[in-house]
N, C-alpha and C positions, 0 to 999 in steps of 0.2 A: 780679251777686254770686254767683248760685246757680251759673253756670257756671264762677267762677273758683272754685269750691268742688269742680268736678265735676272740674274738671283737676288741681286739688291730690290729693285722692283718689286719682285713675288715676296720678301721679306717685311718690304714694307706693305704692300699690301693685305699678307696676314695679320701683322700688328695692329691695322687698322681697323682690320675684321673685330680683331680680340678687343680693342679699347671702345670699339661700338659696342659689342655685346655685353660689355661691362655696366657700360651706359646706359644700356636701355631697360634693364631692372628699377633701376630708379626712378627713371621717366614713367613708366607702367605704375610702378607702385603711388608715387605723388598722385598721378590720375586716379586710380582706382580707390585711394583715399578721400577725395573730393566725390569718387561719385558712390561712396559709401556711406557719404554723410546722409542721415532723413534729410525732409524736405524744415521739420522743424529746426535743425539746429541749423538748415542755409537759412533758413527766415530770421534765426536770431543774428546771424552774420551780416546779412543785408538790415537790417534793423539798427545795427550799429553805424554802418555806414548812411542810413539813412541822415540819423538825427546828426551826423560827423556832417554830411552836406549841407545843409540847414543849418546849421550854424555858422558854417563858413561865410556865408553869405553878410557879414554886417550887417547892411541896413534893409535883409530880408528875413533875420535870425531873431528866435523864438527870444523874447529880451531878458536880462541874466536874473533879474528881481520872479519871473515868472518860474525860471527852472529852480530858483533856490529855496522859493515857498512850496513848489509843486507836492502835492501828498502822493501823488501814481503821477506815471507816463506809460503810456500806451502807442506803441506806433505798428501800423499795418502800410505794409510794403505793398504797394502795387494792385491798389484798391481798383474793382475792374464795374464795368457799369453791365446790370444784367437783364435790362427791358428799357426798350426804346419807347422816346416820347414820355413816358410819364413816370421817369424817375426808376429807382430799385437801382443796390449795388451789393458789393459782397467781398469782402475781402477776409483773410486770415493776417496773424499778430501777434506780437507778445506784449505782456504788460508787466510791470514790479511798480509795489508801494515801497513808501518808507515804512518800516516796525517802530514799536515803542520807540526803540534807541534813538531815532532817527536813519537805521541802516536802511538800505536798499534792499525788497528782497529778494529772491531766488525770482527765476522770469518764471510768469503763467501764459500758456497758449492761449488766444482769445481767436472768438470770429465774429464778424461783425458784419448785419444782413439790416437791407430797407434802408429809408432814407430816400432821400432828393439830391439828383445833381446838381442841379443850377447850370442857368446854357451856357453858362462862359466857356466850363468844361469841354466843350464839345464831344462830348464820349469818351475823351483819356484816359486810360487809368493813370492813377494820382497816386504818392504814397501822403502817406495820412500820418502825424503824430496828435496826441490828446493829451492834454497836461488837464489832471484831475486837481482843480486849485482847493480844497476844503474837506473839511474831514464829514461831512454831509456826500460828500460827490465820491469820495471813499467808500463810506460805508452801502453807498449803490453800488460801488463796482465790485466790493467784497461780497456782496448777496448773489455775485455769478450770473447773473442775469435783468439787465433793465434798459430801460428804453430813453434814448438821448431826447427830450422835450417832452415827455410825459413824468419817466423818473426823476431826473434830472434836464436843465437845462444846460445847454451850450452854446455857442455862439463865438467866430473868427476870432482868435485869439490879436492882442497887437504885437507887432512885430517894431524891430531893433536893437541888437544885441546891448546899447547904451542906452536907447528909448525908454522914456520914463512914463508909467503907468498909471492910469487914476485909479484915486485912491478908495475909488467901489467898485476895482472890477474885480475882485474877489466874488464880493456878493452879486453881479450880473449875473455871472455862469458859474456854474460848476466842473465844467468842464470846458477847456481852451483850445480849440483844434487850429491846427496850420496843416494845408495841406498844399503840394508841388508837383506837378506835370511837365513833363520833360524837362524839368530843370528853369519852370515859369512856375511861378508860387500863382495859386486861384484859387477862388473861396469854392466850399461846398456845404452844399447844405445837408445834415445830420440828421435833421430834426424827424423822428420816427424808428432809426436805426435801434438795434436791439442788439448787443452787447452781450455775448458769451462765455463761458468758458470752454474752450476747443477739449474737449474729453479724451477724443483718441487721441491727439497729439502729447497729449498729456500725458498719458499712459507710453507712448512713446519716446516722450525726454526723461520721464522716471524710473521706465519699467516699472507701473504700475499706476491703477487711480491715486488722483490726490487730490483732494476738493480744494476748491479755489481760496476759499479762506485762509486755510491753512500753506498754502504755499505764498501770498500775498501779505500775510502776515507775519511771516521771518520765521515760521516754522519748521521750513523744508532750505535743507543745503542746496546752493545752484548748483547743475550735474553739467558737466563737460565743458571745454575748453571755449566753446562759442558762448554758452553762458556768459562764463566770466567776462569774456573779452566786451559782450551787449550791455554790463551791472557795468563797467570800465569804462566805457562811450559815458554810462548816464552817470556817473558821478562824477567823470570830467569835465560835467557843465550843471549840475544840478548840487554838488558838493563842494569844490574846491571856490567857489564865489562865497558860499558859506563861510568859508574859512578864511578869506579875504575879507569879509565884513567884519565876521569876528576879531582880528588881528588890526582891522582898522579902527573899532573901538574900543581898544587895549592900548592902541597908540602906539604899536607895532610894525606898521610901515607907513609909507609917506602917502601922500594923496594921489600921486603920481604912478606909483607901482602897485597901486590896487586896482586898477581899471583892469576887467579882461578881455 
């Protein structure tokens, strides 16, 4: 009895061996798929959860009248400060405009250098999103290179997903920045910052150069699975309100079920 007890034991404990080993291919493999990703296509991953956080927030979310006129959004994850006391910062990012159609286009790698923090910040890095409101502040981000209060102006965009906007803040800025620090929204100041297009990263989401125009202008198909899922984040708040307005004055649905 004691020995058919010993073999049961060593039985079970090979099987167990055997359904670990089984398991652990798959464990290794998920892992090494994640850390096979560039750093671009996590940028465009985090990029989506950005603007997903930031919007959750209600009465701290970029408001739905701002995402649905937007002509580009630009957002830079985890903008870092890079000289003390008198300002300088630097972060990398993706950006897509709308094309003619009004589609969203394929994301462009952007970096973004200078600028002023403002002391509220206290040195944190922030992630940063920039809603490009006018086809003026477009055509500065389409030229791949220019400078936030020289090119174009900017200035804290308002916040509340229902909050209603005046009716010149179009012509204010050109571009609307909201930016968040550990999960506390604070203003930062832009104004000098100079606006890229990131080249090698570029050549790393394309396998190959592609000038910024041309990918920003619905020229270029978006490449890989984070892509799409980042153009999916920004049309689920910059497109589907569109579509709510439109259906609202068609007489489409009720007053009630158009709010988002």
């Amino acid at each position: 009895m004691r020995r058919l007890g010993y073999r049961l034991s060593a039985y079970l404990l090979v099987l167990g061996a055997g359904l670990l080993l089984l398991a652990t291919p798959s464990f290794t493999q998920d892992s090494t798929s994640d850390q096979n990703k560039s750093d671009v296509e996590k940028r465009l991953d985090t990029s989506a959860k950005v603007i997903d956080e930031i919007m959750a927030v209600p009465d701290k979310a970029i408001p739905d009248k701002v995402m649905k006129d937007a002509k580009c959004i630009a957002v830079v994850p985890s903008l870092v400060k890079i000289a003390v006391g008198f300002g300088g910062q630097h972060g990398k990012g993706v950006a897509t405009c709308r094309d003619a159609n009004g589609r969203w286009s394929a994301p462009a790698p952007i970096t973004i250098t200078g600028g002023s923090w403002g002391l509220q910040l206290g040195g944190q890095a922030v992630d940063l999103v920039m809603v490009v409101t006018n086809q003026q502040g477009m055509d500065h981000l389409l030229s791949s290179k220019f400078k936030l209060g020289a090119n174009a102006s900017a200035a804290a965009g308002p916040v509340g997903r229902d909050a209603g906007t005046d009716t010149d803040w179009k012509m204010k800025a050109e571009v609307l920045t909201y930016s968040r620090a550990r999960g506390l929204f604070a203003g930062v100041d832009l104004s000098g910052a100079a606006i890229t297009q990131d080249k090698d990263e570029t050549r790393i989401l394309y396998g190959k150069f592609v000038p910024f125009a041309d990918i920003l202008s619905g020229k270029v198909q978006p490449k890989g699975q984070d892509a799409e899922a980042f153009l999916h984040t920004v049309r689920k708040y910059a497109e589907e309100v569109h579509e709510k307005t439109e259906m609202k004055k068609a007489g489409l649905v009720s007053q009630g079920s158009v709010r988002g």
